[in-house]
C-alpha positions in Angstrom: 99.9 104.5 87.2 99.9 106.3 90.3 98.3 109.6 88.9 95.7 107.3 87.6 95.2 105.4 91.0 94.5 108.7 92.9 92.0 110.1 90.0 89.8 106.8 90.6 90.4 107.1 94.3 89.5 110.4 94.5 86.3 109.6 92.0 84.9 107.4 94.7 85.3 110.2 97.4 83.5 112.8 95.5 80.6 110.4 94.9 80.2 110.1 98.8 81.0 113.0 100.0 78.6 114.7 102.9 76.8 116.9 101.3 76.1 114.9 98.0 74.7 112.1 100.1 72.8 114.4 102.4 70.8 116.7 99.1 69.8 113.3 97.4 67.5 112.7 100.8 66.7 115.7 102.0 64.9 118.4 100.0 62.5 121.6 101.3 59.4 122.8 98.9 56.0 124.7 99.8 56.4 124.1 103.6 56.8 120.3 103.1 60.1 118.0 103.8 61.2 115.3 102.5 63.0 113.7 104.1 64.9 110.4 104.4 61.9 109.1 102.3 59.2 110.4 104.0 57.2 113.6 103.7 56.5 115.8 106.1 54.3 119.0 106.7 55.9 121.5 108.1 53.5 123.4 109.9 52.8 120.1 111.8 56.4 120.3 113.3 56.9 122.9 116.3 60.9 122.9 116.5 64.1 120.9 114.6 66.9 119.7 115.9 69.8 118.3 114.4 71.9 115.8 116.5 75.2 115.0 114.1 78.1 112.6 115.0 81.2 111.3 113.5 84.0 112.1 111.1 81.5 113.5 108.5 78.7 115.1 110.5 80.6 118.4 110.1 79.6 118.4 106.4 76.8 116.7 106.7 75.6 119.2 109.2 76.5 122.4 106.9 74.2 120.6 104.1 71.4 120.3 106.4 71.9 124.0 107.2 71.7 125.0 103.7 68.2 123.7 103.4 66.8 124.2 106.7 68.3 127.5 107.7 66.7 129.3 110.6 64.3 126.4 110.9 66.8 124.8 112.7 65.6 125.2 116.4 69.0 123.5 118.0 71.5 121.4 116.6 74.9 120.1 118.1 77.5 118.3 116.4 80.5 116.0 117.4 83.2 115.2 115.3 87.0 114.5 115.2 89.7 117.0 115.9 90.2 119.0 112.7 87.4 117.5 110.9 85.0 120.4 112.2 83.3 123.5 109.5 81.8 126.4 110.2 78.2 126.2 111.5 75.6 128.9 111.6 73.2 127.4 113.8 74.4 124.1 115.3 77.2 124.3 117.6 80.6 122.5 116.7 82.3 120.2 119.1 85.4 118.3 118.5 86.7 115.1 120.3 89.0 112.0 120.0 88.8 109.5 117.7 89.6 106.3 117.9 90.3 106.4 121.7 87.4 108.8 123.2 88.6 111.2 125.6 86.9 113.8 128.1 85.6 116.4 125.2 83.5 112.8 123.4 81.7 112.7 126.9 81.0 116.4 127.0 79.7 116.3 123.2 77.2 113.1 124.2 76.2 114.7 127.5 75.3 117.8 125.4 73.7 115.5 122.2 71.7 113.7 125.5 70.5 116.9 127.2 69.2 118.4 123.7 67.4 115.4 122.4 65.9 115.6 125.7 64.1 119.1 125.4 62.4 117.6 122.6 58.3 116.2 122.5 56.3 114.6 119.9 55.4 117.6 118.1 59.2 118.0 117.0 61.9 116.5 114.0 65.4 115.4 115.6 67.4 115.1 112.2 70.0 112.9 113.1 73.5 112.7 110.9 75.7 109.7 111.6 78.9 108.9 110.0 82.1 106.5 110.8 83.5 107.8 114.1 80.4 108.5 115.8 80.9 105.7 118.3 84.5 106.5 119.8 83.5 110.2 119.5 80.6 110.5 121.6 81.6 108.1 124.6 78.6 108.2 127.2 79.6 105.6 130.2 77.6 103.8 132.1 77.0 103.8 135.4 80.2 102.6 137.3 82.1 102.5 134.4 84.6 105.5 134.0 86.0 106.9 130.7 89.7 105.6 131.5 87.7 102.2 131.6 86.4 102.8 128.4 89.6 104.0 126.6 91.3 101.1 127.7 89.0 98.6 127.0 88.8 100.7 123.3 92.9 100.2 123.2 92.8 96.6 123.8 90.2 95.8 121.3 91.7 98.0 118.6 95.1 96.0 119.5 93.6 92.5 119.3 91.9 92.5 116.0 88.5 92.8 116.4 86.6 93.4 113.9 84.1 96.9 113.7 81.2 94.6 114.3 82.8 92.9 117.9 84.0 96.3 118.9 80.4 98.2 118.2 79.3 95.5 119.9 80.7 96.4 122.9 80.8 100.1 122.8 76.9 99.9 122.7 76.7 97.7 125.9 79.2 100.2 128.0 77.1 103.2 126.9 74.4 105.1 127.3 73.4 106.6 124.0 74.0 103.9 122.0 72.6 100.7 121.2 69.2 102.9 120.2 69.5 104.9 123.8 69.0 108.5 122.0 65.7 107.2 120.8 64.8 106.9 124.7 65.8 110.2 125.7 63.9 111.4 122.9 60.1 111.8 124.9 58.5 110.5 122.0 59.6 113.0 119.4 59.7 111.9 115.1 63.5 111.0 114.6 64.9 110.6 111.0 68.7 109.4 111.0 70.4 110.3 107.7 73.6 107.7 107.5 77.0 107.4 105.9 77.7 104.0 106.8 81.3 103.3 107.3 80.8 99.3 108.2 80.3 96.0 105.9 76.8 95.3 105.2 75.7 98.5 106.1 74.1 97.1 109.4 72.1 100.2 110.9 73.0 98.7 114.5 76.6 98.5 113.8 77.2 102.3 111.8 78.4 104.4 114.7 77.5 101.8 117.4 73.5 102.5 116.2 72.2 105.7 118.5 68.8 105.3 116.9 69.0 101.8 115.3 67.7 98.8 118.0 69.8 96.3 118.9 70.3 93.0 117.7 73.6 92.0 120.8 73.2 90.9 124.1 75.7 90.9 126.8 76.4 87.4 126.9 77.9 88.0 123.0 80.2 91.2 124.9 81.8 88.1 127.4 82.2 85.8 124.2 84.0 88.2 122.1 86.0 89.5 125.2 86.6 85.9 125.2 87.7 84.8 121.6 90.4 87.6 121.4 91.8 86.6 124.9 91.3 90.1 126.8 88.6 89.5 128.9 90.5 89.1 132.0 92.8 92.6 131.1 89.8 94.6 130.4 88.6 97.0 133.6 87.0 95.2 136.1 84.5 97.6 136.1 84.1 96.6 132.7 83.8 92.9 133.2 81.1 93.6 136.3 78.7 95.8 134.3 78.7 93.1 131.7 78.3 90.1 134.4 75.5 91.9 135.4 73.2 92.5 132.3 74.2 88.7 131.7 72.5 88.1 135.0 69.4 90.4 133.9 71.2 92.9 137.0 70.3 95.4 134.7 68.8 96.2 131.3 69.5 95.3 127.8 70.1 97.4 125.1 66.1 98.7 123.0 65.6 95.7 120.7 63.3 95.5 117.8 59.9 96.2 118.3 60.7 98.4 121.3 57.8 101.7 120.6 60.9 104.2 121.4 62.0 103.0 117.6 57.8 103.8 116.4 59.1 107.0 115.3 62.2 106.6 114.3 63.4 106.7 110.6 67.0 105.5 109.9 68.0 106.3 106.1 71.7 105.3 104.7 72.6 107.6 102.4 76.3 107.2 100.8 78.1 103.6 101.2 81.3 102.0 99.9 79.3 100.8 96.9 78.7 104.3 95.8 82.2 105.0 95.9 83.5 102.0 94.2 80.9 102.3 91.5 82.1 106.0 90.9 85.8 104.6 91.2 84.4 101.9 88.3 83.0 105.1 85.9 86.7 106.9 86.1 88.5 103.8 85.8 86.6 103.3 82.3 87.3 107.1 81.6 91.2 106.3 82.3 91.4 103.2 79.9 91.3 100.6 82.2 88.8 97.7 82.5 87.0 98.0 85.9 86.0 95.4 87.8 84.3 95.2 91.2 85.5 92.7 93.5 83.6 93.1 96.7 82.9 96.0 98.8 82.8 93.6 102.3 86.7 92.6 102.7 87.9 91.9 106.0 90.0 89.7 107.6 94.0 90.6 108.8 95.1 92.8 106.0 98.3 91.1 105.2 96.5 88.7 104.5 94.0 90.0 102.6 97.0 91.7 100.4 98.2 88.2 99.6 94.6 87.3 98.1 93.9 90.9 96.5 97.7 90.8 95.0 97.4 87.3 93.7 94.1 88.0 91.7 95.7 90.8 90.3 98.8 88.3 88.8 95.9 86.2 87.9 95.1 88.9 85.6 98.2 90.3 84.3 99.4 86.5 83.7 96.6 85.0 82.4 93.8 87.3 81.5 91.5 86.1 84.2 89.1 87.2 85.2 89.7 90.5 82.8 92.3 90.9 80.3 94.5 93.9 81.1 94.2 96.7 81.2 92.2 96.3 84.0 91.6 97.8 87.2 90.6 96.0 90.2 88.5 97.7 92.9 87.9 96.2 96.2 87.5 97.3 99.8 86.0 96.9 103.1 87.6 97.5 106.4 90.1 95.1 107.3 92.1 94.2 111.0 95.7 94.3 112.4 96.8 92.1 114.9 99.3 94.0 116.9 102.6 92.6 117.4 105.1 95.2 117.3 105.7 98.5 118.4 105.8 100.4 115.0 103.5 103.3 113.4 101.0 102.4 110.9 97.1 101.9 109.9 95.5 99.0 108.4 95.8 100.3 104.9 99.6 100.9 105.1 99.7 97.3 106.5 98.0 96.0 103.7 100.2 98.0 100.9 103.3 96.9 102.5 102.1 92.9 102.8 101.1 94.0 98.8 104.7 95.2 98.1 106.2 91.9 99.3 103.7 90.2 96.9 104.5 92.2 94.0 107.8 92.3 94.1 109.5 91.8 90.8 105.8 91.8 89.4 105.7 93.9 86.3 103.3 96.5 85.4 100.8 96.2 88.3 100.6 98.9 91.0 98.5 99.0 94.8 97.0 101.4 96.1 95.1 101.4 99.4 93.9 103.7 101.3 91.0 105.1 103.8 88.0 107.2 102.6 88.4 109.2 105.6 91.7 110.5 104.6 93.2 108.7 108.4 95.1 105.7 108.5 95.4 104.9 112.2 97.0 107.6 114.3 98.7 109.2 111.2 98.2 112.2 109.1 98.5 109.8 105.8 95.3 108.0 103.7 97.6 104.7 102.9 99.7 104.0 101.0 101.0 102.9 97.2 103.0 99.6 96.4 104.2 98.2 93.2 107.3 96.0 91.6 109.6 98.1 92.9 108.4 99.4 96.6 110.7 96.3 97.8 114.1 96.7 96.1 114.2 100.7 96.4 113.4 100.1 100.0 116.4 97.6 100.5 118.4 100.3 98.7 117.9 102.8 101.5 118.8 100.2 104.1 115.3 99.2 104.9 113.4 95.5 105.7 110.0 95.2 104.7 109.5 91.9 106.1 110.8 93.8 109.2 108.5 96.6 109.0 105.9 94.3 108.7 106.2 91.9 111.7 106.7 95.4 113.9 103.6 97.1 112.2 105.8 99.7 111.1 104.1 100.8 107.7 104.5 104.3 108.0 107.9 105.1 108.4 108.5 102.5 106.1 106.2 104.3 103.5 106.9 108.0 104.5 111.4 107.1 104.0 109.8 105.8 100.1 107.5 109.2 99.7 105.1 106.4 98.8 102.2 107.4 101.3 98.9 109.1 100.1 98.3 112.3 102.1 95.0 113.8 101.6 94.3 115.1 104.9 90.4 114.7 106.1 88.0 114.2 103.4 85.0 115.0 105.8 83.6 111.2 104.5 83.9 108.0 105.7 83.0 105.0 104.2 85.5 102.7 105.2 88.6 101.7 102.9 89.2 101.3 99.2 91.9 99.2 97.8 92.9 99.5 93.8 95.0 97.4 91.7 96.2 98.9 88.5 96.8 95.9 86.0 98.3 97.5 82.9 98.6 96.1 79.4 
């Protein structure tokens, strides 16, 4: 079961990985581009850039070279620490991820400053991907980078949601929110996108460089608000976003701004396409696949509890697919942080799973990120099944202890139940499968 588990999983990788997504969009014949679905001449474009950022942009960005080649006038690309590939003519810059540091603000001061050299008789080819936002922090004025990282701490701690901390990030910054468009003088931009957030919302994936934006700074206050910080972020923090509520200074680019006339924003490879590849080897393995939702979200214990519970529904009763069946879900889900442990969400979600499955025959859980990370560990997720409970308590172990001190990993790593892939060079958030056999 757990052989099979990782051949689906690792089905729903392949179909998104970078360079897969980027030649189904991009394509070079007799001088002409295609490109993100439009066509362009290329003797009507002076020089190329390519402006890549996130956890995939690496391999995006080797793709891109494959086709363009020396056309390539300038390209830079920022991506996480040991996620980066060889480039032949874009340069290769690493940062933090998911708390930027000072190497994310060098790699957006150097994405700003290139962008910037660019007119209107040029192609910026931008490659997004999960991380971008935390990897290329770009501060405003008066807000300083330890501002930023602690603000970024406090939100990952207090489960908000991708959307909330995006949110945010684009209103303390000065490349988000649409703000490479501006420095852009007026140049064609096509942004090729591997979305890593539910829905797919081009403002949201990496905190939307050249997306406008649909926030305002009065929704920054409310969602500082709901999850209690807003009086232990920064003060510098809490002033910048005071001010745009009192018009002090501007908004964000909204729709209909001309800096967007340009502007072409293309996703390219999504959790759908993985899940629906996951589906196709799922059939190959002898299992009936069914698609539950690519959007989950919520607290991931709790979403364990539903996910496990449908998946009894099924090995009970035969509803709503008679085993074998294989249940494929996922999304990107929050931890409220409580304790002091080691973990990621996905690892909280399998171990919440192993406390649901316990003594359940025949049904096995495996969850995991596409990225290959699972918060600041070197493991994917994690497996769960019947037994993850009982052979824990035989090596001395709680997992209802674990759990309350968001302590997945060691909990996992004592079991050898953890996935370890190390990075996959795609991210499109998480993927959760239930094995149901007959």
């Amino acid at each position: 079961m757990r052989k099979i588990s990782k051949a689906i999983f690792d089905a729903g990788i392949r179909a998104v990985m970078p360079e897969v997504c980027v030649a189904r969009h991009l394509n070079l014949s007799d001088g002409r581009l295609w490109i993100g679905g439009i066509d362009l001449d290329l003797d009507q474009i002076r020089h190329i850039y390519v402006a890549g950022a996130g956890k995939a942009s690496g391999a995006m960005a080797r793709e891109v070279e494959q086709i363009l080649g020396s056309r390539i006038h300038d390209g830079i690309v920022v991506t996480k620490y040991g996620h980066g590939l060889p480039l032949k003519h874009c340069r290769r810059m690493e940062a933090g991820h998911p708390v930027p540091d000072s190497a994310g603000v060098a790699g957006a001061s150097a994405l700003l400053d290139m962008v910037s050299e660019a007119g209107k008789d040029d192609l910026i080819v931008c490659l997004i991907s999960g991380g971008a936002s935390a990897l290329t922090p770009a501060p405003a004025d008066g807000i300083s980078l330890a501002d930023k990282q602690d603000t970024t701490r406090q939100l990952l701690g207090c489960g908000a949601t991708i959307h909330e901390i995006n949110t945010i990030r684009k209103h303390l910054s000065t490349i988000k929110g649409g703000q490479l468009c501006a420095a852009a003088n007026g140049a064609r931009v096509v942004s090729l996108i591997l979305s890593d957030v539910i829905g797919d919302d081009l403002d949201i994936i990496g905190s939307g460089m050249t997306a406008p934006d649909t926030g305002h700074f009065r929704e920054c206050r409310a969602i500082l608000e709901r999850h209690g910080i807003w009086d232990s972020v920064p003060e510098p923090v809490r002033s910048h976003i005071r001010s745009g509520i009192d018009g002090l200074i501007p908004d964000t680019p909204k729709p209909g701004d001309p800096i967007f006339s340009r502007v072409t924003n293309q996703v390219v490879g999504s959790l759908s396409d993985a899940l629906s590849a996951a589906a196709i080897e799922a059939e190959n393995q002898g299992f009936t696949p069914v698609v539950l939702s690519s959007m989950i979200q919520g607290e991931a214990k709790e979403a364990a509890k539903v996910l496990c519970a449908v998946a009894r529904e099924v090995r009970r009763f035969g509803r709503p697919v008679k085993p074998p069946a294989c249940l494929l879900c996922g999304g990107e889900t929050t931890v409220t942080i409580k304790g002091n442990g080691s973990g990621g969400r996905n690892m909280e979600l399998a171990l919440a799973g192993a406390l649901a499955l316990a003594g359940e025959e025949k049904i096995l859980l495996l969850s995991a990120g596409t990225d290959g990370t699972d918060g600041p560990t070197d493991a994917a997720g994690a497996f769960a099944d019947e037994n993850t409970v009982s052979r824990a308590k035989a090596l001395g172990l709680s997992a209802e202890k674990h759990l309350n001190e968001n302590n997945a990993y060691p909990f996992f790593k004592a079991l050898d139940d953890l996935l370890i892939t190390g990075p996959t060079r795609t991210n499109v958030m998480d993927m959760q499968i239930l094995l149901v056999s007959g």
